[in-house]
MARPA-936036 format. One record per residue (C-alpha): residue in one letter; residue number from 1; y, x, z. Coordinates in pm, whole numbers, plus 50000, padded with zeros to 5 digits. Each point is the difference from the previous one (the first is absolute). Layout:
N
SITE resn resi north  east    up
SITE    A  NUM     Y     X     Z
...
! end
This chain:
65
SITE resn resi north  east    up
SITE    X    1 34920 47593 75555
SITE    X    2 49725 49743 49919
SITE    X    3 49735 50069 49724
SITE    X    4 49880 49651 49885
SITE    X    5 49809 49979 49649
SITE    X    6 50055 50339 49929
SITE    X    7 50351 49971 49976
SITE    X    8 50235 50170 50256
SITE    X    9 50280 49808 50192
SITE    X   10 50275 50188 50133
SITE    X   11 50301 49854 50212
SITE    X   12 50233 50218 50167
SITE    X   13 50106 49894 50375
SITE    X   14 50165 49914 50205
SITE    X   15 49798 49730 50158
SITE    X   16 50072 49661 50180
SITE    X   17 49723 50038 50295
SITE    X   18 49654 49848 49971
SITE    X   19 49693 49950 50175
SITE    X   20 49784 50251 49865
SITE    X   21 49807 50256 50162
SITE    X   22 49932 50373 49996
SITE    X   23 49642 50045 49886
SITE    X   24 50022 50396 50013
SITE    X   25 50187 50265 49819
SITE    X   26 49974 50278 49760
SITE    X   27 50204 50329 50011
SITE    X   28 49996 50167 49668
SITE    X   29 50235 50254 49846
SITE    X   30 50127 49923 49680
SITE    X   31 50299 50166 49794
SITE    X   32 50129 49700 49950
SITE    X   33 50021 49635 50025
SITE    X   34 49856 49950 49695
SITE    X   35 49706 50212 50091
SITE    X   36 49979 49795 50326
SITE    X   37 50017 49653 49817
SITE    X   38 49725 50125 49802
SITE    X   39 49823 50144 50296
SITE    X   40 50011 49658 50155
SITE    X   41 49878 49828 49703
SITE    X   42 49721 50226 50086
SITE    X   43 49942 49828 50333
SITE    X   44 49708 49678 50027
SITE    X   45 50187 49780 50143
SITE    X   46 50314 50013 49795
SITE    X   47 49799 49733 49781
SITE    X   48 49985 49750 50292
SITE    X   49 50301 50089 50201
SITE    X   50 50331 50192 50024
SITE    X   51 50031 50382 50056
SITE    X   52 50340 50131 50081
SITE    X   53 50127 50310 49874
SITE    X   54 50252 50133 50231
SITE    X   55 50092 50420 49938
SITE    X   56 49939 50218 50351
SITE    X   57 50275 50247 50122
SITE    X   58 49892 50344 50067
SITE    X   59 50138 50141 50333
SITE    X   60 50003 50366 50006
SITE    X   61 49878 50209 50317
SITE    X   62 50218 50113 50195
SITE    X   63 49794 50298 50092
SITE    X   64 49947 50098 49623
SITE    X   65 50198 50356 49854
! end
């Protein structure tokens, strides 16, 4: 997802590797992945650079009832 001139740029993966870097991360729980692209438009940097939106698997506990 890139924000650039207030307009937002979505393009599904995936990707052909690349040189960029990890800059830091941000774990937020959305209901879905429209509510996490708009989350990330949220984000500063998605007007300079790149954020990826990638969903996180929950993994039970194995010592839960």
């Amino acid at each position: 997802m890139r924000l650039r001139e207030g307009d937002r740029l979505v393009t599904d993966g995936p990707f052909a590797e690349t040189k960029e870097q990890l800059g830091g991360y941000y774990l937020v729980e959305c209901e879905s992945l429209d509510d996490a692209i708009e989350a990330a438009a949220r984000i500063p940097s998605s007007r300079l650079g790149t954020i990826e939106v990638r969903p996180v698997m929950d993994v039970p506990d194995p010592g839960a009832p």
